[in-house]
PyMOL Python script that loads the backbone (N, CA, C, O; Angstrom):
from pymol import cmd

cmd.read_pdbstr("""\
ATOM      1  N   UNK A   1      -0.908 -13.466   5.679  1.00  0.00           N
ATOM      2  CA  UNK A   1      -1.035 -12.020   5.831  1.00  0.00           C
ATOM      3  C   UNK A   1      -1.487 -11.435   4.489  1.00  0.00           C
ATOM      4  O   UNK A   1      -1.121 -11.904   3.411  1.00  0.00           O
ATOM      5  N   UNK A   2      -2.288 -10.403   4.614  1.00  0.00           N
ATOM      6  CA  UNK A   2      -2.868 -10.098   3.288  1.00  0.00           C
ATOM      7  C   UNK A   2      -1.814  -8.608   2.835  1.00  0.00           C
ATOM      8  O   UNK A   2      -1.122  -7.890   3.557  1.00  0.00           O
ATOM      9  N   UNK A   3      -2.074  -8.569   1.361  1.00  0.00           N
ATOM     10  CA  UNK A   3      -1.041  -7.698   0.653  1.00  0.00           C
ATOM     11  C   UNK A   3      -0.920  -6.520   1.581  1.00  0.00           C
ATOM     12  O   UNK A   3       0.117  -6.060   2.056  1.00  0.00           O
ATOM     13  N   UNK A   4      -2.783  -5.906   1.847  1.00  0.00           N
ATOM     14  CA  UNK A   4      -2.422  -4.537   2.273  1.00  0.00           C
ATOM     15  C   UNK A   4      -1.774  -4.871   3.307  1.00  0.00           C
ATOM     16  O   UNK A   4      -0.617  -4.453   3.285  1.00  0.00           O
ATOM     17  N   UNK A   5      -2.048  -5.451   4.198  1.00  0.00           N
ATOM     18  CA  UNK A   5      -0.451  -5.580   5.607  1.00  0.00           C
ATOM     19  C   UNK A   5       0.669  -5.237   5.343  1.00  0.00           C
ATOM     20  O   UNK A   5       1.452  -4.349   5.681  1.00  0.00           O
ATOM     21  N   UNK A   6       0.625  -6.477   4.363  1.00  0.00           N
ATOM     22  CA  UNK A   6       1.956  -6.594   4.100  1.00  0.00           C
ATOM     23  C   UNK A   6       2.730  -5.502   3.751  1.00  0.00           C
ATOM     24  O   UNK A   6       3.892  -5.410   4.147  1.00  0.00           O
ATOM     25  N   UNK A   7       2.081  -4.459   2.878  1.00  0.00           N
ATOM     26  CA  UNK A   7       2.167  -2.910   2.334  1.00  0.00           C
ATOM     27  C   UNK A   7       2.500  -2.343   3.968  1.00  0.00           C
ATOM     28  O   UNK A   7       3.681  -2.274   4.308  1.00  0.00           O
ATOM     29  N   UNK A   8       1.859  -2.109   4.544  1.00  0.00           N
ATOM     30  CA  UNK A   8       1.575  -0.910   5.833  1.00  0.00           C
ATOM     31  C   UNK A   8       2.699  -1.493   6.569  1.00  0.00           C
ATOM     32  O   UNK A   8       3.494  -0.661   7.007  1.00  0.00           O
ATOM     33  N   UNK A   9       3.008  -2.976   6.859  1.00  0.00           N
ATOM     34  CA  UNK A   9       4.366  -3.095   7.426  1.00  0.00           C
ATOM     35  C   UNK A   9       5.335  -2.931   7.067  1.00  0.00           C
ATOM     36  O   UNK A   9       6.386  -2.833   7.700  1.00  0.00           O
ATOM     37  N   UNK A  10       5.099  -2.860   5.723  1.00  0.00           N
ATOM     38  CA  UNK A  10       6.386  -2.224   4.754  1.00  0.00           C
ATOM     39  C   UNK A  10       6.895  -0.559   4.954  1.00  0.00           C
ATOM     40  O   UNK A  10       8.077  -0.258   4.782  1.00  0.00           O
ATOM     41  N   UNK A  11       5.983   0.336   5.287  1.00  0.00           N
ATOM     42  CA  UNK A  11       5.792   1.438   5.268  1.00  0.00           C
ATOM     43  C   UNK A  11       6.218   1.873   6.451  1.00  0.00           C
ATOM     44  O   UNK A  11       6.678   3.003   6.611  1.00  0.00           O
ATOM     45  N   UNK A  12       6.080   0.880   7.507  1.00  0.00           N
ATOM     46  CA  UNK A  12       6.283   0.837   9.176  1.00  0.00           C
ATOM     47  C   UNK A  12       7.768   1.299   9.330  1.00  0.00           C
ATOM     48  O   UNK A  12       8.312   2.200   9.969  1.00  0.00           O
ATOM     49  N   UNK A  13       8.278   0.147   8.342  1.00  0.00           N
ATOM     50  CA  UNK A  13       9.443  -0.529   8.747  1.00  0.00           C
ATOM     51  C   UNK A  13      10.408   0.442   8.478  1.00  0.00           C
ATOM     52  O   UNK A  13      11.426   0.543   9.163  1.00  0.00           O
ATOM     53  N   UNK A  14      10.015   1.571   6.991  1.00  0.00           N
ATOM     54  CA  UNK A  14      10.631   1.911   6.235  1.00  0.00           C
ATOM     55  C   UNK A  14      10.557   3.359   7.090  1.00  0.00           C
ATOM     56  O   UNK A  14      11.508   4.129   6.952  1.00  0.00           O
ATOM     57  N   UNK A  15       9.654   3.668   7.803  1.00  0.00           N
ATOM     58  CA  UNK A  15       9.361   5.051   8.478  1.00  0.00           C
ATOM     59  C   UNK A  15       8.448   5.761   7.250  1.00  0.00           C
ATOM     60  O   UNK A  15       8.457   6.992   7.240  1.00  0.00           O
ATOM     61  N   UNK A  16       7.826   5.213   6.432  1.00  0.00           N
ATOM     62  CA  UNK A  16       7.106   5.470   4.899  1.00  0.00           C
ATOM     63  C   UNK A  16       5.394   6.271   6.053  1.00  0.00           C
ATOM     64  O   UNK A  16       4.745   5.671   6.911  1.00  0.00           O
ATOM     65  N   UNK A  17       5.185   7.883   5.490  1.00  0.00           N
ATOM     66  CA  UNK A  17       3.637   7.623   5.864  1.00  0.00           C
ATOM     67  C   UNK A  17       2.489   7.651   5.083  1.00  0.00           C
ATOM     68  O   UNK A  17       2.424   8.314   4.048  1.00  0.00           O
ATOM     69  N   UNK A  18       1.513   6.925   5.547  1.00  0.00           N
ATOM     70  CA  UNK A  18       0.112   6.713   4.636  1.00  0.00           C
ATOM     71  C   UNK A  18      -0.311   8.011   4.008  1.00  0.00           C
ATOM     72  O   UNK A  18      -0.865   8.099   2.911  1.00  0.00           O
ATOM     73  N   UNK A  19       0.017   9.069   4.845  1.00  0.00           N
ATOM     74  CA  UNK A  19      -0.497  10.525   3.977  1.00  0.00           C
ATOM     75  C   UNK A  19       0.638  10.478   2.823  1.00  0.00           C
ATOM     76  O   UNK A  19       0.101  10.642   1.728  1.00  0.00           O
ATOM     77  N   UNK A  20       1.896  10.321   2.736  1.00  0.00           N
ATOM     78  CA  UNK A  20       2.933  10.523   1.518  1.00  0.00           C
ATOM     79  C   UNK A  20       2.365   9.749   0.440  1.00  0.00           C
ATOM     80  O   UNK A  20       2.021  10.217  -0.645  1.00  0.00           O
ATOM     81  N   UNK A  21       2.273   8.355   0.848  1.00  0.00           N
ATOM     82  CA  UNK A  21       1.889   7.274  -0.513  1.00  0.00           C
ATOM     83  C   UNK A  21       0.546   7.443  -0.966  1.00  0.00           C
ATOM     84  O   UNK A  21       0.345   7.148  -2.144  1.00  0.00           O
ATOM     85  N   UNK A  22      -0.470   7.878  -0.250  1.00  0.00           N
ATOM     86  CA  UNK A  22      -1.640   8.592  -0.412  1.00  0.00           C
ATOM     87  C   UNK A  22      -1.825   9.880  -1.423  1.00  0.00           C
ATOM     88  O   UNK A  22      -2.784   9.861  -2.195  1.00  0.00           O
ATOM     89  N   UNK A  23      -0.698  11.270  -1.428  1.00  0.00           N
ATOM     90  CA  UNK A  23      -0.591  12.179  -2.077  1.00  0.00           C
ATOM     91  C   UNK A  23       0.236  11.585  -3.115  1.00  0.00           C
ATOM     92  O   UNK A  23       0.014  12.071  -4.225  1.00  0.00           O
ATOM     93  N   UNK A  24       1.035  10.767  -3.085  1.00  0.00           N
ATOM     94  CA  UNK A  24       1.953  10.409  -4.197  1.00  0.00           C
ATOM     95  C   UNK A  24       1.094   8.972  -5.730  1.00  0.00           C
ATOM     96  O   UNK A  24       1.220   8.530  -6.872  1.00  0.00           O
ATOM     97  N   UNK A  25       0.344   8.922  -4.547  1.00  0.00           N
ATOM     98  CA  UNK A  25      -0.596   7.424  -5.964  1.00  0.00           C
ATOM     99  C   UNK A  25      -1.875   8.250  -5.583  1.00  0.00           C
ATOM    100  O   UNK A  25      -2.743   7.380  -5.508  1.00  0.00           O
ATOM    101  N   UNK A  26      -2.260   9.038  -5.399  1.00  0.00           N
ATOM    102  CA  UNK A  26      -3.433   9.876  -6.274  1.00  0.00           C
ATOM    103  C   UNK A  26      -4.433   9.046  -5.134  1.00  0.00           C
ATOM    104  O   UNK A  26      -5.493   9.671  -5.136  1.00  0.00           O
ATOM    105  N   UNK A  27      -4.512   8.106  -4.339  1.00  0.00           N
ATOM    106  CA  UNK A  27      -5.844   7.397  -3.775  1.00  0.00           C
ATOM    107  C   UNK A  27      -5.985   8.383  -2.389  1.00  0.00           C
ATOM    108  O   UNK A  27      -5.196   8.912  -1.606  1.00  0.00           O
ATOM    109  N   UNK A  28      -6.946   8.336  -2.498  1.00  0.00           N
ATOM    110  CA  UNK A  28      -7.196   9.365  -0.919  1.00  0.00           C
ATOM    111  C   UNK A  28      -6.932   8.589   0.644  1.00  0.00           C
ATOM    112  O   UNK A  28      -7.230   7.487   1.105  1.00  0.00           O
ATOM    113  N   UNK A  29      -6.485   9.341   0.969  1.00  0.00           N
ATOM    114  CA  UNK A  29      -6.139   8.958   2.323  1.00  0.00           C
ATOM    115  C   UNK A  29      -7.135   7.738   3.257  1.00  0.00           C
ATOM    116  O   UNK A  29      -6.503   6.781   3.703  1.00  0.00           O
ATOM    117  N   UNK A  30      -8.522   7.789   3.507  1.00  0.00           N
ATOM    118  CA  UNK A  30      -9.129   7.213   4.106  1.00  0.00           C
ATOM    119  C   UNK A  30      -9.376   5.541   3.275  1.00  0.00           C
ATOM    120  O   UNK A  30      -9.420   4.427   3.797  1.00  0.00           O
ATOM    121  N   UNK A  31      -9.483   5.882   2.047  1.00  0.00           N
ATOM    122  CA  UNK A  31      -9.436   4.579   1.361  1.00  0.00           C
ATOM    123  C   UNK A  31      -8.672   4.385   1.411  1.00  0.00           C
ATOM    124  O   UNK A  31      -8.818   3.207   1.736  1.00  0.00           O
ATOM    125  N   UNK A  32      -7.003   4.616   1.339  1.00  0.00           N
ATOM    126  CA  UNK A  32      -5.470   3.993   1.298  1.00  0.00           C
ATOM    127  C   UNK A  32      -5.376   2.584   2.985  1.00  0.00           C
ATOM    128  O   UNK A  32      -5.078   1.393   3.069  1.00  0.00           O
ATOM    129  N   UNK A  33      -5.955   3.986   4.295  1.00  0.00           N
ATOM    130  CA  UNK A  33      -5.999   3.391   5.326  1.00  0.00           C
ATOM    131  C   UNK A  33      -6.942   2.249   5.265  1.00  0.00           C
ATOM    132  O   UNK A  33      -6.498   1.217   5.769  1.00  0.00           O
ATOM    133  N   UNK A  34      -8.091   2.188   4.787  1.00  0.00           N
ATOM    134  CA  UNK A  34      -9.193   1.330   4.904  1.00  0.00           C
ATOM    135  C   UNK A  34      -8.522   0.034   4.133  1.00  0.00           C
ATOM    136  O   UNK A  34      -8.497  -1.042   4.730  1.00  0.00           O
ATOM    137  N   UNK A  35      -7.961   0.151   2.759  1.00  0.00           N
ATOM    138  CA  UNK A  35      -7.179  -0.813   2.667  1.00  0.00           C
ATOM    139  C   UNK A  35      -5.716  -1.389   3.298  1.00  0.00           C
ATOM    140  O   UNK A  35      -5.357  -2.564   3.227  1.00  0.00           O
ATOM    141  N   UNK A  36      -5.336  -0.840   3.615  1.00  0.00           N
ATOM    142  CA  UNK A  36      -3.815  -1.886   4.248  1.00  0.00           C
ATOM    143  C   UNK A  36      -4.408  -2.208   6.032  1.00  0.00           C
ATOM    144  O   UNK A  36      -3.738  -2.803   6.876  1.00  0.00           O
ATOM    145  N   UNK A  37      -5.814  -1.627   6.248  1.00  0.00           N
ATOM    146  CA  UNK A  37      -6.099  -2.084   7.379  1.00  0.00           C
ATOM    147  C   UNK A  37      -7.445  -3.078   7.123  1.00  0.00           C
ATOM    148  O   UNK A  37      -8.463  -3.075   7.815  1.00  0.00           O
ATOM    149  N   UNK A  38      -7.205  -3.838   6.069  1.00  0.00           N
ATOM    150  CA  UNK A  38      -8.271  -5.160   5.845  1.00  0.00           C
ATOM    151  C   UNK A  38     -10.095  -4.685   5.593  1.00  0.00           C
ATOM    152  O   UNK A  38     -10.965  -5.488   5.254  1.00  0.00           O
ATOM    153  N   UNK A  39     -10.298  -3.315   5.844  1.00  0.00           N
ATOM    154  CA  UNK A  39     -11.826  -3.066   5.568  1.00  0.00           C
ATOM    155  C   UNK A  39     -11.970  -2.958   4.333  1.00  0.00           C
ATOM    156  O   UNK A  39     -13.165  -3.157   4.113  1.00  0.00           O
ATOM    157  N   UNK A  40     -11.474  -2.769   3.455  1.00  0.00           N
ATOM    158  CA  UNK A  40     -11.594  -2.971   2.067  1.00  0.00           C
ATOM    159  C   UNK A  40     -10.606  -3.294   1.464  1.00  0.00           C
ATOM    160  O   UNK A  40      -9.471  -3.022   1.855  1.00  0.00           O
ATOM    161  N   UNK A  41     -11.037  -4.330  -0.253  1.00  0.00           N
ATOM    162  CA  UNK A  41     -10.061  -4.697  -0.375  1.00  0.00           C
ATOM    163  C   UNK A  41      -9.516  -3.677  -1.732  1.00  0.00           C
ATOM    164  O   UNK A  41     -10.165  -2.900  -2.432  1.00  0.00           O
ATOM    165  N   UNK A  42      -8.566  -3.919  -1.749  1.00  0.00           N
ATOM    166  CA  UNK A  42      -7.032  -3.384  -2.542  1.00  0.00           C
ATOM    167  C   UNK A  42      -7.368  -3.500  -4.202  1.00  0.00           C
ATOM    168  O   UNK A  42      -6.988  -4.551  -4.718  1.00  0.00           O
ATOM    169  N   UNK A  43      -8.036  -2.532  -5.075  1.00  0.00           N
ATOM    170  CA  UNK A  43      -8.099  -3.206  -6.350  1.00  0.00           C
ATOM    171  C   UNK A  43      -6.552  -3.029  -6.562  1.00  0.00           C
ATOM    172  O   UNK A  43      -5.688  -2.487  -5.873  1.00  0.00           O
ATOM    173  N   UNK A  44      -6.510  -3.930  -8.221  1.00  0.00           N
ATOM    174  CA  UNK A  44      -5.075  -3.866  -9.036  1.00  0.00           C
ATOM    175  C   UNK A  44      -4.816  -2.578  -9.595  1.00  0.00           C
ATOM    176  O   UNK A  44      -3.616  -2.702  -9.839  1.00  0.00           O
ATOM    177  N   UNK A  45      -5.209  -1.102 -10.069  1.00  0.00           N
ATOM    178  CA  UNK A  45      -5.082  -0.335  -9.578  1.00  0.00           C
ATOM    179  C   UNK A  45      -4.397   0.462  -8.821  1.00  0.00           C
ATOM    180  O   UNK A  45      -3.516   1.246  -9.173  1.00  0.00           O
ATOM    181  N   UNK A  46      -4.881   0.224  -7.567  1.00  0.00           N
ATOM    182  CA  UNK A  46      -4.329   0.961  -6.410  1.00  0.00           C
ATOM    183  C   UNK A  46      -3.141   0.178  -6.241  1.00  0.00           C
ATOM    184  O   UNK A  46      -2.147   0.854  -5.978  1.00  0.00           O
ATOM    185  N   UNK A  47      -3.014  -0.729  -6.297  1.00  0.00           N
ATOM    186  CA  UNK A  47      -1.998  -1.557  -6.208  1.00  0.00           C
ATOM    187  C   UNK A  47      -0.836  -1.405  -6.871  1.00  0.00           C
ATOM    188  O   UNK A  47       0.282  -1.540  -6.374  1.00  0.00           O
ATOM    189  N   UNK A  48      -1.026  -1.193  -7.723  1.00  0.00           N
ATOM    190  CA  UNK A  48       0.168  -0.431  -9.068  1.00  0.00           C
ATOM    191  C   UNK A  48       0.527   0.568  -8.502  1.00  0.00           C
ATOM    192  O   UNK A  48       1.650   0.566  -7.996  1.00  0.00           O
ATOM    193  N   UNK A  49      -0.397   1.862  -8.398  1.00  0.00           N
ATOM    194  CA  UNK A  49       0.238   3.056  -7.885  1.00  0.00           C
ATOM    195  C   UNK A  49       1.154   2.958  -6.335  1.00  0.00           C
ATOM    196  O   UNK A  49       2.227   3.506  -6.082  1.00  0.00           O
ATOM    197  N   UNK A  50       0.483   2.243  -5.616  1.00  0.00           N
ATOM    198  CA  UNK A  50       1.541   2.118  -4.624  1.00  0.00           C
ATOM    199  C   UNK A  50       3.065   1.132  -4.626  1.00  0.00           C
ATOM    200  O   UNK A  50       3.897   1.237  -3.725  1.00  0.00           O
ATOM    201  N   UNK A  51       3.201   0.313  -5.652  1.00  0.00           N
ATOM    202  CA  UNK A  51       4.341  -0.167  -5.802  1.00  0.00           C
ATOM    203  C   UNK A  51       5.306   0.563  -6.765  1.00  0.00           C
ATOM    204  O   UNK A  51       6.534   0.480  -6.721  1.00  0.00           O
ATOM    205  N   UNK A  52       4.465   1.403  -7.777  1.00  0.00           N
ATOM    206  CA  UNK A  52       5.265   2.033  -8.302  1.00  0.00           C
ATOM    207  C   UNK A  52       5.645   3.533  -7.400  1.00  0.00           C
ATOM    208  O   UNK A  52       6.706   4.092  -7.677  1.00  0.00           O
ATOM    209  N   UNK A  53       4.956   3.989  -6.589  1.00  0.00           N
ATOM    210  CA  UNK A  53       5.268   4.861  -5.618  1.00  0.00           C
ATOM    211  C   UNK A  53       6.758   4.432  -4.684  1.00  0.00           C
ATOM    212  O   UNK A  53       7.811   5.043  -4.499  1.00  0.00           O
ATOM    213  N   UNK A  54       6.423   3.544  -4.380  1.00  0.00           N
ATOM    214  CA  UNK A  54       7.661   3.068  -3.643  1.00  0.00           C
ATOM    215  C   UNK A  54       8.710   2.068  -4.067  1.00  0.00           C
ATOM    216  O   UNK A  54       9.286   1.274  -3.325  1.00  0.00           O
ATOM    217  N   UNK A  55       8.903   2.245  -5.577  1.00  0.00           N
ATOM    218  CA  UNK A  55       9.767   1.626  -6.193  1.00  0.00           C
ATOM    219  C   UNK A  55       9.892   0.722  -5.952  1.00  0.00           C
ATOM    220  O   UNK A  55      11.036   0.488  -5.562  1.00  0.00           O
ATOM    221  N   UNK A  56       9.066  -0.304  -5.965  1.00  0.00           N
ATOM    222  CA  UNK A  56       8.970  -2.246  -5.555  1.00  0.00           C
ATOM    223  C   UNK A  56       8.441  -2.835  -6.463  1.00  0.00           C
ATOM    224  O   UNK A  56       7.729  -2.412  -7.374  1.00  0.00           O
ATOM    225  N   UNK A  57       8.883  -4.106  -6.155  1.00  0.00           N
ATOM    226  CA  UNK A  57       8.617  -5.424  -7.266  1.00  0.00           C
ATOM    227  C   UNK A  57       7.003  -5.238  -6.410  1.00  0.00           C
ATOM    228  O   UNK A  57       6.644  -4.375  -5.609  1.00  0.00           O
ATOM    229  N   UNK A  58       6.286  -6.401  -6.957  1.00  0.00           N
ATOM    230  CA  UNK A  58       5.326  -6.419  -6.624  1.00  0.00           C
ATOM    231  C   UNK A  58       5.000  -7.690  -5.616  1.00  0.00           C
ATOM    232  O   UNK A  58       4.321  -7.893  -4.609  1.00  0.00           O
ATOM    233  N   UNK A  59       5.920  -8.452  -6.518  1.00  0.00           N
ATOM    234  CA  UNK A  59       6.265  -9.561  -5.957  1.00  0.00           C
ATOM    235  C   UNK A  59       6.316  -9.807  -3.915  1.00  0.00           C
ATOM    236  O   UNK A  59       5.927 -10.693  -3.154  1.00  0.00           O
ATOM    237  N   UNK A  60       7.097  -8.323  -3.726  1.00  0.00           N
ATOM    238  CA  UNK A  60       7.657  -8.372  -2.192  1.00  0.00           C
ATOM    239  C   UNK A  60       6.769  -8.303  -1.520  1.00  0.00           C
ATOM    240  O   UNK A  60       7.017  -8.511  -0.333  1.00  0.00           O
ATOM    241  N   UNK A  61       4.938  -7.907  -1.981  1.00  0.00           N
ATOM    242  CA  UNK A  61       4.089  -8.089  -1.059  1.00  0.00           C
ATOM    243  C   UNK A  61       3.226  -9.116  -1.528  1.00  0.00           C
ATOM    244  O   UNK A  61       2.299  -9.388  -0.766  1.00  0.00           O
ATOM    245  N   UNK A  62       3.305  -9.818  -2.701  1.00  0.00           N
ATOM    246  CA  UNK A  62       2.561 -10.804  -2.940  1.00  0.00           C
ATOM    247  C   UNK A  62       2.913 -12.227  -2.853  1.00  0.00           C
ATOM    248  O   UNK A  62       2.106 -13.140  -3.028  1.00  0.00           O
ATOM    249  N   UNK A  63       4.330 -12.389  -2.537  1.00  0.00           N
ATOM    250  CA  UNK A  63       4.606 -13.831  -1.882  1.00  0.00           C
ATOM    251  C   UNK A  63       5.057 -13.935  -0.650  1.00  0.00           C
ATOM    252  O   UNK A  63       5.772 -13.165  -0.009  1.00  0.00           O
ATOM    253  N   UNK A  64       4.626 -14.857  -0.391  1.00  0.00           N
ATOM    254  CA  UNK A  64       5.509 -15.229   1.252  1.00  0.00           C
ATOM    255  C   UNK A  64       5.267 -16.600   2.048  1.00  0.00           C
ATOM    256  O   UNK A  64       5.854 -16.809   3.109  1.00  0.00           O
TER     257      UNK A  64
END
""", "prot")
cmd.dss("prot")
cmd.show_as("cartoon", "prot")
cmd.util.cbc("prot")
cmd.orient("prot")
C-alpha cells in the first residue's frame, strides 16, 4: 500500500477531513486528494506538513 493510502486511511479511521489537513499543511485541496488517491505522487515536503499536522511519527505510514 502506498504512503498516500496509507495517510487517507488514516484520516478515515480517525474521522480526520482532507479539507482540515489541506487548510492546516498549506497544500491545496485538489493536490492533497490527487495524492493519497495515487494520481500523483507525495513529495517529502508535503509529507512533513501532513505528519506534522497530525502529530505522527512518520514511520506509521512508511512501514508495514
Amino acid at each position: 500500500m502506498s504512503v498516500g493510502k496509507r495517510i487517507r486511511l488514516y484520516l478515515t479511521e480517525k474521522g480526520i477531513s482532507q479539507t482540515w489537513v489541506s487548510e492546516q499543511s498549506k497544500i491545496a485541496l485538489p493536490k492533497l486528494n490527487a495524492s493519497l488517491n495515487d494520481k500523483r505522487k507525495l513529495d517529502v515536503e508535503e509529507f512533513s506538513s501532513i505528519i506534522n499536522v497530525l502529530n505522527e511519527d512518520a514511520n506509521k505510514f512508511l512501514n508495514n
